[in-house]
N, C-alpha and C positions, 0 to 999 in steps of 0.2 A: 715804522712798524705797521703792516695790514694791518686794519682791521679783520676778525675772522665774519663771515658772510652772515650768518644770522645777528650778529651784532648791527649789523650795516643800516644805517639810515636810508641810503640808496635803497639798500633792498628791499625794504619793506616799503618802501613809497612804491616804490614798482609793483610789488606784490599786490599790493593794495588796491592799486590803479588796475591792474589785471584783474582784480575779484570785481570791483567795481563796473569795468566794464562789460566782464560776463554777465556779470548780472542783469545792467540794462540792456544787453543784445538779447539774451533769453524774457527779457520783458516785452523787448517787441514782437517776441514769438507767440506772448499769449495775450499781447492785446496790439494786434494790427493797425488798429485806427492812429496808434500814438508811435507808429513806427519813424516816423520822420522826425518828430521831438527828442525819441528817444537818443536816435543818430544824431541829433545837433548834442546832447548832452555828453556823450561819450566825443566828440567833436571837440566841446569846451573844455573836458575837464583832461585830456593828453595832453595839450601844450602846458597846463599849468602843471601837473606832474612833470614833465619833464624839465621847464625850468627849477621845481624842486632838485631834482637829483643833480642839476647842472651844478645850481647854486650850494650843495652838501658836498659836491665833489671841489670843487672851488674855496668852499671854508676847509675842506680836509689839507688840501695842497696848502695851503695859506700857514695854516697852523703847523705841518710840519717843513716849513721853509723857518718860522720863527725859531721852532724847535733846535733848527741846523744851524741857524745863526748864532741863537745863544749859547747853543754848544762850541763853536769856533772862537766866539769872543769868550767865554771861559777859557778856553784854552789856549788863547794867545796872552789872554792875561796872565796866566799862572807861567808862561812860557815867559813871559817881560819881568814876572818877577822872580824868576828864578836866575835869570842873568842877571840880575841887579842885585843877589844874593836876598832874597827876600824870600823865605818859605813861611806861607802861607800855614796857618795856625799854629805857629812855632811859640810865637809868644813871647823870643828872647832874641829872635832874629839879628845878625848882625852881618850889615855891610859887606860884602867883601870886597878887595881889589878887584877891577875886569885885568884879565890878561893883558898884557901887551903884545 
């Protein structure tokens, strides 16, 4: 299931990082002399955003792989016990013959 976009981890590191950097590019607009430092810090701080959102994108995918898993082994369980005549929260469940 999406997440919807304002929810998004990703999105708001991006967001963030986009305020972030307007900010110190219009810094270097009003103070010149620190134009060069200010570029190396908008330099530093995109790669590590971006390995942020790699790394949220990567726990998102992670966790809905578990999510699909656990749903498959639920349901191959309830599928082995219902060949085996076994309904799950029956209570009084009995055996049945398999077909021949």
């Amino acid at each position: 299931m999406p997440v919807p976009l304002l929810k998004s981890r990703r999105f708001w590191t991006a967001v963030m990082d986009m305020i972030v950097s307007i900010l110190l590019y219009f810094a270097s607009t009003f103070y010149p002399a620190q134009a060069d430092m200010i570029k190396f810090l908008i330099g530093a701080i995109q790669p590590v955003a971006i390995i942020l959102i790699a790394a949220f994108a990567v726990e998102d995918v992670a966790n809905i792989s578990a999510t699909a898993t656990k749903y498959l082994a639920d349901q191959s369980t309830r599928q082995a016990q219902l060949y085996r005549g076994i309904v799950p929260g029956d209570g009084c469940s009995i055996p049945v013959a398999k077909p021949q």
